[in-house]
Backbone as a printed PyTorch tensor [residue, N CA C, xyz], in Angstrom:
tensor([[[162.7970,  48.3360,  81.6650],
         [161.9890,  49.3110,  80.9700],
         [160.5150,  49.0710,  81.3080]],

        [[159.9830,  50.3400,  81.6210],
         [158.4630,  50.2010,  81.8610],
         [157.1260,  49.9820,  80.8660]],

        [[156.3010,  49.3750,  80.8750],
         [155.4890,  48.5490,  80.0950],
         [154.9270,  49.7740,  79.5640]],

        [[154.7540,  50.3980,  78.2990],
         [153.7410,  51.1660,  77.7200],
         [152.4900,  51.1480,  77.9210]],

        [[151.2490,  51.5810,  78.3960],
         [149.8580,  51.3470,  78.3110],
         [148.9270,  52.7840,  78.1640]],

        [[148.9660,  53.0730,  77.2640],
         [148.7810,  54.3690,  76.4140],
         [147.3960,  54.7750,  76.6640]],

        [[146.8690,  55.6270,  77.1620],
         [145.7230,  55.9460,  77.6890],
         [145.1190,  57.5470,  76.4130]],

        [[144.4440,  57.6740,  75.8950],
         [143.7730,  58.9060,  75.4320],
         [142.7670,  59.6460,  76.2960]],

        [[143.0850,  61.2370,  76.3500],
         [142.6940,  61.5880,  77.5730],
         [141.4870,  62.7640,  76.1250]],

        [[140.4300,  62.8920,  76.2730],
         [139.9000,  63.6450,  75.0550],
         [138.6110,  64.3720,  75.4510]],

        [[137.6350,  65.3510,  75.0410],
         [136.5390,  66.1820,  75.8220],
         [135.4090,  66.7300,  75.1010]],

        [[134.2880,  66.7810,  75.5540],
         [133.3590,  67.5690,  74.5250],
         [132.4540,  67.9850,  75.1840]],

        [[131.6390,  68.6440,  74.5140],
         [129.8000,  69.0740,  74.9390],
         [128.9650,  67.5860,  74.5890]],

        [[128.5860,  67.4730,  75.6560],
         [127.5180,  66.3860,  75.3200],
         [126.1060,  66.9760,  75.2720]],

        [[125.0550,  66.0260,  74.9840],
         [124.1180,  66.4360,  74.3650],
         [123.4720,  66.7450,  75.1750]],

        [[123.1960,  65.7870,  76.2940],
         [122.3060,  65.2220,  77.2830],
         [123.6940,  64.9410,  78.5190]],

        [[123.9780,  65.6600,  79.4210],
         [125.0080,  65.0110,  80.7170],
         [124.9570,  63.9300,  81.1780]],

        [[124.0290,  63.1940,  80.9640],
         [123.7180,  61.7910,  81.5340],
         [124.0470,  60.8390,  80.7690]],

        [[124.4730,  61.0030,  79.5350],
         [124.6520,  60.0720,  78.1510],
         [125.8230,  60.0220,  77.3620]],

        [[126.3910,  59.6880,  76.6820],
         [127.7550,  60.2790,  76.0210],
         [127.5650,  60.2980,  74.5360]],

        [[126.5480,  61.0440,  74.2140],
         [126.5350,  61.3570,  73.0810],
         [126.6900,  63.2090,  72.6930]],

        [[127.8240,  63.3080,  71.7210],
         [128.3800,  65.0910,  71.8810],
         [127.4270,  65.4670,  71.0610]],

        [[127.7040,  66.6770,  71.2880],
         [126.9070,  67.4540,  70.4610],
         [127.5450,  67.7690,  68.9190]],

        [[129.0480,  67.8030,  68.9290],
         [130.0710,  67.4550,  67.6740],
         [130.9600,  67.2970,  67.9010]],

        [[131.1700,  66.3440,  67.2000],
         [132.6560,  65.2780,  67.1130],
         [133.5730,  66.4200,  66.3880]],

        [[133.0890,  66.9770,  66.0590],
         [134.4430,  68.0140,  64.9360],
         [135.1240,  68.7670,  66.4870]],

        [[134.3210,  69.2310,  67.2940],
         [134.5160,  69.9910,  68.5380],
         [135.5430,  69.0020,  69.7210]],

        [[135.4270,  68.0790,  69.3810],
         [136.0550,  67.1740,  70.3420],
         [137.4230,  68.0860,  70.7220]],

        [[137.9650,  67.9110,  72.0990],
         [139.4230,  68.1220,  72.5420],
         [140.1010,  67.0950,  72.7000]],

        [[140.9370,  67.0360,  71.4480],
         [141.7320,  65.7310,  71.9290],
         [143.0200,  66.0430,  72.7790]],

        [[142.9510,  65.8470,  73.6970],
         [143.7360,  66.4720,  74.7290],
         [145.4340,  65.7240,  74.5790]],

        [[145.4240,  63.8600,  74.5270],
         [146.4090,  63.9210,  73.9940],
         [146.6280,  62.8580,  74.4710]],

        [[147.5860,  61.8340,  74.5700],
         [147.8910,  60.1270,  74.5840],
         [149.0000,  60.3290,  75.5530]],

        [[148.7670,  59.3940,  76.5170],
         [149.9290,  59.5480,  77.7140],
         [150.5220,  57.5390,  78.0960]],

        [[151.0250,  57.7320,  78.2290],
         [152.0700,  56.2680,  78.5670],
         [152.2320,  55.6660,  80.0830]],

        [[151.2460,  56.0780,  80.7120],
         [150.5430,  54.8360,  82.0520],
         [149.1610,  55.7870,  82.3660]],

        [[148.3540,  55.5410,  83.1830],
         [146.9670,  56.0290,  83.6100],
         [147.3760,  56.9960,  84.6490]],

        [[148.4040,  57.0780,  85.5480],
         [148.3550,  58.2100,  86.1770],
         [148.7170,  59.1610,  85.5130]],

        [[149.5970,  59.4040,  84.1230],
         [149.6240,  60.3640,  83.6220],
         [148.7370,  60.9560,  83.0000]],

        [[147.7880,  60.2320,  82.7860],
         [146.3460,  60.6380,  82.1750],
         [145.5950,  61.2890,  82.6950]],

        [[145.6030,  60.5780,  84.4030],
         [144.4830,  61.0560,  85.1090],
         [144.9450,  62.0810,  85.6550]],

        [[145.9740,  62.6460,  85.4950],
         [146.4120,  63.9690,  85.8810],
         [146.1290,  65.1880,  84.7870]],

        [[145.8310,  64.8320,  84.0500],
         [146.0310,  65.6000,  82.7800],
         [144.3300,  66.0450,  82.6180]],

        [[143.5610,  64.9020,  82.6540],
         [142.1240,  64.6140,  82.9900],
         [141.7290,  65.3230,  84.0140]],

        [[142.1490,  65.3830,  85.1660],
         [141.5470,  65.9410,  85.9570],
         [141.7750,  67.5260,  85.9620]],

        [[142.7010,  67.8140,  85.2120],
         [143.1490,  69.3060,  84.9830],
         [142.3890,  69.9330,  84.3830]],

        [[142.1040,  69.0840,  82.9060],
         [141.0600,  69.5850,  82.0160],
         [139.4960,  69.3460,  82.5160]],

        [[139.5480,  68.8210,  83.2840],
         [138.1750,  68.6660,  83.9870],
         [137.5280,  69.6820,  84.8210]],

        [[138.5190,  69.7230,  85.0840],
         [138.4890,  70.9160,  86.9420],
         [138.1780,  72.2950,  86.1750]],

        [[138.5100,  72.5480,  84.5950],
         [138.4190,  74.1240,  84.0640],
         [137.2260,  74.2940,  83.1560]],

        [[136.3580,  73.0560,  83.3500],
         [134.8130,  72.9950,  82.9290],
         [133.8300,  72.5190,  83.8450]],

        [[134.0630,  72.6760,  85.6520],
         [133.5260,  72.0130,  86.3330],
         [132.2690,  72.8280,  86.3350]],

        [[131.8910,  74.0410,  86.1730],
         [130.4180,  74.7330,  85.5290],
         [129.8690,  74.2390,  84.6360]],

        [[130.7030,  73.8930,  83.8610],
         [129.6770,  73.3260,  82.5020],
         [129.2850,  71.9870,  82.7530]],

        [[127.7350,  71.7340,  83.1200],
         [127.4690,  70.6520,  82.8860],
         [127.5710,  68.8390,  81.7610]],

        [[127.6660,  70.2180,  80.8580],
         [127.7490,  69.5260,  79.7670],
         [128.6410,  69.5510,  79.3120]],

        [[129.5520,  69.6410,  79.7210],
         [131.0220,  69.2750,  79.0090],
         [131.6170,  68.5680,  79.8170]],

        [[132.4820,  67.2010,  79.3300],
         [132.9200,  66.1470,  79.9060],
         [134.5440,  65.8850,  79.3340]],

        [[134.8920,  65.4760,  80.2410],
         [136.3040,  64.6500,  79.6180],
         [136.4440,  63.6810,  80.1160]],

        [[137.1780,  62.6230,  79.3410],
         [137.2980,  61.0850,  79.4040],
         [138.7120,  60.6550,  79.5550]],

        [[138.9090,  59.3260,  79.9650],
         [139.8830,  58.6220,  79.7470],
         [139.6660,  57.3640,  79.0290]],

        [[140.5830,  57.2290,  77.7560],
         [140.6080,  55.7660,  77.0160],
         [141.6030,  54.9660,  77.1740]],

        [[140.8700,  53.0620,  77.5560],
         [142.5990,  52.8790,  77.6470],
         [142.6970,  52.1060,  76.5640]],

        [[143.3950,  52.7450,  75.5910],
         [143.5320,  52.6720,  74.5650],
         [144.6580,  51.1610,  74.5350]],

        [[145.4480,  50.4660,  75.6710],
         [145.9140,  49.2710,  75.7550],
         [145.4280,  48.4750,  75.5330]],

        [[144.2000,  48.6700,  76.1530],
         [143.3010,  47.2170,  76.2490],
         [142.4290,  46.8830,  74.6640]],

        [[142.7860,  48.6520,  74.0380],
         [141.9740,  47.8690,  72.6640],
         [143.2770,  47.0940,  71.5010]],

        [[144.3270,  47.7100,  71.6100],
         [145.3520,  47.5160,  71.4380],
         [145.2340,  45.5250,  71.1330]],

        [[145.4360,  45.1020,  72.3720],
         [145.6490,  44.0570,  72.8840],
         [144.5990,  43.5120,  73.5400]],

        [[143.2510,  42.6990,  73.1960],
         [141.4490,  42.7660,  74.1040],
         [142.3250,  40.9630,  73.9910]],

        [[143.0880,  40.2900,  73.6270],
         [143.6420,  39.2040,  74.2990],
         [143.8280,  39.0410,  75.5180]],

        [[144.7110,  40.1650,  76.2630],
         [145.2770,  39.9360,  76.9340],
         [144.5820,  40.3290,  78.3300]],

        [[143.3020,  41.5040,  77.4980],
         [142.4580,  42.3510,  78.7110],
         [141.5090,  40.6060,  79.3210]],

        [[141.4240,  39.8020,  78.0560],
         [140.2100,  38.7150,  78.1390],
         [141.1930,  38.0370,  78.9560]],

        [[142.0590,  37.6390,  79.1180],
         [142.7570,  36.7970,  80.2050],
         [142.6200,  37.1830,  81.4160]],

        [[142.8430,  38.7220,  81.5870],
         [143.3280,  38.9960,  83.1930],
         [141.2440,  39.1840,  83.1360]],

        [[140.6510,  39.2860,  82.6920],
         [139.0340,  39.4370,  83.3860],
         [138.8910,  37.8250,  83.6440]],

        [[139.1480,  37.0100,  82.6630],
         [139.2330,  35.6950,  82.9790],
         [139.4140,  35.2660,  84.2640]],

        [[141.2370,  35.0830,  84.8770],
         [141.7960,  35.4470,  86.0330],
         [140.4220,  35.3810,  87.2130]],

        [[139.7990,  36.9740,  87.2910],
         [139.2070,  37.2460,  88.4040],
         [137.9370,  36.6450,  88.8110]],

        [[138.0010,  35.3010,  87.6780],
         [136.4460,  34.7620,  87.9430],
         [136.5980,  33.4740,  89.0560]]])
């Protein structure tokens, strides 16, 4: 069975394009929680690609694993030192 690592894929108007602060959180798109990163980033880039005019509107990816579990993220950054 394949390891869960749950990614939130979510979107808004930001204030300023250069910054990530929205203009409202009530407005947010929460687009929706997917179970590895390529399913995310497919999903992400979909919703991305249909606001590529709007400057100011962004969508993200969270990996919501690593907050899950910041043990296990602190080991493998550990690892690469």
């Amino acid at each position: 069975m394949t390891k869960q690592l749950p990614h939130l894929v979510f979107g808004g108007q930001l204030k300023d394009p250069s910054e990530t602060d929205f203009v409202d959180l009530s407005e947010l798109d929460l687009v929706g929680i997917y179970g590895n990163y390529q399913e995310a980033y497919k999903v992400w880039r979909e919703k991305s690609s249909l606001t590529v005019d709007d400057t100011h509107t962004k969508y993200f990816i969270v990996h919501l694993h690593r907050m899950l579990d910041p043990e296990e993220e602190k080991a493998k950054a550990e690892e690469l030192v």
